[in-house]
N, C-alpha and C positions, 0 to 999 in steps of 0.2 A: 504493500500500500504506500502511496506516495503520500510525502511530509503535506501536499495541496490538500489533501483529504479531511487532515488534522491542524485543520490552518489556525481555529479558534479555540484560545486559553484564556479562560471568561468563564464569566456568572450571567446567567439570566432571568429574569423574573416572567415567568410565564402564570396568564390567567386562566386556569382550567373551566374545562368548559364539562357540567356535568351529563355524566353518560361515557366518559374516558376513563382509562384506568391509567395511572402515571407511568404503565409501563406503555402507554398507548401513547404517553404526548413523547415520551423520549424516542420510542420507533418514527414519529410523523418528524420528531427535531430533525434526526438523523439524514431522513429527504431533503428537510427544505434544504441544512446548511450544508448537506455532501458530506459530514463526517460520522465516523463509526462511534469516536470516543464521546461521549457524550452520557450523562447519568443523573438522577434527581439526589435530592436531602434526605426526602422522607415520602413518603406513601400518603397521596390524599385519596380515599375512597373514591371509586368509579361514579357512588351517586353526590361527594359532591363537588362542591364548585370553587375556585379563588385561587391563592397563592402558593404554587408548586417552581420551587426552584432548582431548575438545571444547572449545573457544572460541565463546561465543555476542557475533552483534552487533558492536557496536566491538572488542572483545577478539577476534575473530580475525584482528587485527593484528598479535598477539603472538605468534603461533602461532612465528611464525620464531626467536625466543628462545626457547620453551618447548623445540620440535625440538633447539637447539643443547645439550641436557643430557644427560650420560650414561646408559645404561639398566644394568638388569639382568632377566636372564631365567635360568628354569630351564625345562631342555631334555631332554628324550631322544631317545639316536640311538641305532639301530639297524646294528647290524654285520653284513657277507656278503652284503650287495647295495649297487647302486649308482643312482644315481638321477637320471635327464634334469634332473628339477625339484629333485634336492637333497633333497625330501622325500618322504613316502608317495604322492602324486599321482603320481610318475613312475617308477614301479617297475616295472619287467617281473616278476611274479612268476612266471613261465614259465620265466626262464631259474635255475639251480642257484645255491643260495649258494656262498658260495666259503667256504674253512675257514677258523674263527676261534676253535673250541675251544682254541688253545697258547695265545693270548693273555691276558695275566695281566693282574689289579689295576695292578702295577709297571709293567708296559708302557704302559696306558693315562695314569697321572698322570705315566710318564714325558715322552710323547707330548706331551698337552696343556700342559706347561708349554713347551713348542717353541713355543706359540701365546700365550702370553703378553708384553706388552709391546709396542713399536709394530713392527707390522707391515705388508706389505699383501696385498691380499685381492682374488682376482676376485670382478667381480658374478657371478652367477649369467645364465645365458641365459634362462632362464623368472623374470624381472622387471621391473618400470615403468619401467627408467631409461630414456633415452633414449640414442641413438643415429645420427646425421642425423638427427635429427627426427622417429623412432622408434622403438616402444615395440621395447625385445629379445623384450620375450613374443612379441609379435608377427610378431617377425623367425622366431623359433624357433618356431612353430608354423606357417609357411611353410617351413621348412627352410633358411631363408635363414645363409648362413656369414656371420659379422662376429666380427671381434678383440673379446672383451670387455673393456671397460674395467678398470682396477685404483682401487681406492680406500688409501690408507693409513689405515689406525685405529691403535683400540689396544685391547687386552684387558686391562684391568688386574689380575683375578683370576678364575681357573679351579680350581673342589672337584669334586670327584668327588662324589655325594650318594650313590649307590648302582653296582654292575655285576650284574646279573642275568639266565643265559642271554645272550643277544647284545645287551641293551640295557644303554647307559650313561646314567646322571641326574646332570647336571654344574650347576651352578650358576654365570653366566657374567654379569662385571661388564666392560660397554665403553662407548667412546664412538658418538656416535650415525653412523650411515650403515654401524653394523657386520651383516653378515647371518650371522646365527646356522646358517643352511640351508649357506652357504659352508664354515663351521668344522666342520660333520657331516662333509662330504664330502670335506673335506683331512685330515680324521682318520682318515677310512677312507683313503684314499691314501696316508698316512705308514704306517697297520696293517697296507696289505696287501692287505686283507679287503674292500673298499667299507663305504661306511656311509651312512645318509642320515636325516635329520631326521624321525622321528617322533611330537612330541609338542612342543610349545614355548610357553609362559605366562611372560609379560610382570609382574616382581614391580613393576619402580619407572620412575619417569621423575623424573631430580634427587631431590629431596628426596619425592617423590609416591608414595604408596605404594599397591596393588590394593587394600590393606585398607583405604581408605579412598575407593575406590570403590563404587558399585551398580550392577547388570545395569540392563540397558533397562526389565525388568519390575518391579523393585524401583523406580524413576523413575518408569515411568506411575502407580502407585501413590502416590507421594509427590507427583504433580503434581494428582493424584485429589484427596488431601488438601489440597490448597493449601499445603504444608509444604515445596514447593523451592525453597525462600529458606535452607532448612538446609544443602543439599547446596552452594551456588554458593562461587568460590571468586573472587579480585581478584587481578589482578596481581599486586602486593606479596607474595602470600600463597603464590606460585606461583617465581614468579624473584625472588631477591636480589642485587638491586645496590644500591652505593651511591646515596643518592639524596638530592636536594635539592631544595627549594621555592618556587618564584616568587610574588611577589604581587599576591592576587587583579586589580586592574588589568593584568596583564598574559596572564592564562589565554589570552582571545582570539589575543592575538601569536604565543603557541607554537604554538595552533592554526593558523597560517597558516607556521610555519615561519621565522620574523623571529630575527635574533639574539639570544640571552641575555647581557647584559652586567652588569657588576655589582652594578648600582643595580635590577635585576630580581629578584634573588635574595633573600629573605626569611631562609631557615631550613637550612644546611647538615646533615644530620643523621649524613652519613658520609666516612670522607677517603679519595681515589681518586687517581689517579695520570692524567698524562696518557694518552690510549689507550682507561683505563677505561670500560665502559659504564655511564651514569647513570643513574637514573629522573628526571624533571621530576615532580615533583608540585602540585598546589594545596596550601592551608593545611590542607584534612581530610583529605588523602594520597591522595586519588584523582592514578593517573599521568594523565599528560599526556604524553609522550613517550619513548621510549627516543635518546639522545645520545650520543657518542663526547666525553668531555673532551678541549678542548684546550687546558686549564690545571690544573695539579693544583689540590685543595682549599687545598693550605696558600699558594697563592700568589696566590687568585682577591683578595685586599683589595688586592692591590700593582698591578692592572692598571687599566688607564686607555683606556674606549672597546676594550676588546678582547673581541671574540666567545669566550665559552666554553666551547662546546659548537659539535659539528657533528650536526644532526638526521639521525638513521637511521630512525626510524621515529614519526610522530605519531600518536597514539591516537584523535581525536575522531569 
């Protein structure tokens, strides 16, 4: 495969559009922009809709830091049924809702603030985690019983946006590995009533916002133009770490994964704490690596032949 193939090392903010599975928007990426390399952060479900972030190239290295950032989504769920899948897929609409007319305003934000804060949460049976070695969906669409796993998160804030008839529009800030389908369905549990995910759009990932995404077709269109140099995003511009500079005689070594010591360091530009994750950059700020310090900034002039950084991930 020729280097023209793998031409783009970028970030892109794409608006899913629902009814795709995020393995569907990176196979349609791969047409528009002619490359193979190409990969998402995280899995937004086929039924729903908003901010799915691709990694083209070397930059789908980073994906695993991009993933580690908190989301937020707005959601509707549906009250008086219950749901195999959690959401509108797994509905018997056969059998009778169950009553949920007494149910007030008060009850509801009384409710969801129960879900606030660190919790934890089963997966869902109809999902990709794995399991022995497989997928639950898969398990569950064989009828096959297994304990599902529990994750702890965190919910840091839950609004009510609207309640209308039996549907509730919540606006819901967590960290990531949270499933939104989960919190329908424990909120119908705690109501009463059942409840299950009807509707769910993905507002942010970290600092990255849908409104500063484009649908696939908006994209084909700007790559029409030769204008997707507008949309690409770098590193830097994506995750904030502190971050420091090696010089240029030494770019090679990081790429091989060689110690950083501190006759290699050029340009500290932020002060981090042991632990902290760094950025390695060159002298024009393209990264070079994501590190683990293992000497804080204010102490790296005082050491002598000691390794300061442990490599978590190299970019090249």
């Amino acid at each position: 495969m020729s280097n023209k193939l793998d031409q783009y090392n970028a970030i892109l903010l794409v608006d899913k559009d629902v009814g795709m599975t995020s393995h569907d928007v990176v196979a349609k990426m791969r047409r528009i922009l002619n490359q193979r390399k190409i990969g998402h952060t995280g899995t937004l479900d086929k039924a729903a809709s908003g901010l799915l972030i691709i990694c083209l190239g070397s930059l789908t290295k980073t994906a695993q830091f991009i993933s580690d950032c908190d989301k937020e989504y707005i959601a509707e769920i549906k009250l008086g049924r219950v749901s195999k899948t959690y959401d509108a897929e797994g509905v018997d609409f056969s059998i009778n809702e169950k009553e949920y007319s007494e149910i007030t305003i008060d009850d509801i934000k009384k409710t969801l603030t129960t879900f606030v804060g660190n919790i934890t949460q089963q997966v869902p049976a109809y999902s990709a985690v794995h399991v022995d070695g497989k997928r639950l969906y898969k398990m569950a669409q064989k009828g096959v019983d297994v304990e599902l796993p529990k994750r702890d998160i965190t919910i840091y804030a839950i609004e009510l946006l609207d309640y209308i008839d039996n549907c509730i529009k919540i606006i819901v800030a967590c960290s990531k590995g949270t499933y939104i389908r989960s919190l329908a369905h424990d909120l119908g549990q705690q109501l009463g009533c059942g409840a299950y995910l009807s509707n769910l759009r993905r507002n942010s990932v970290g600092d990255l916002s849908v409104k500063n995404a484009r649908t696939l077709s908006e994209i084909e269109k700007t790559v029409a133009n030769n204008n997707i140099d507008d949309l690409l995003l770098q590193f830097n511009e994506v995750v904030h770490y502190a971050s420091c500079a090696v010089n240029d005689s030494y770019i090679d070594s990081v790429f091989h994964g060689q110690n950083i010591l501190k006759e290699h360091i050029e340009t500290i530009y932020d002060s981090y704490e042991t632990g902290d994750k760094v950025a390695i950059k060159d002298l024009t700020g393209n990264v070079l690596a994501v590190c683990k310090a293992e000497v804080p900034s204010n102490l790296i002039d005082k050491t002598i032949d000691q390794k300061l950084f442990s490599y978590i991930r190299v970019l090249n």
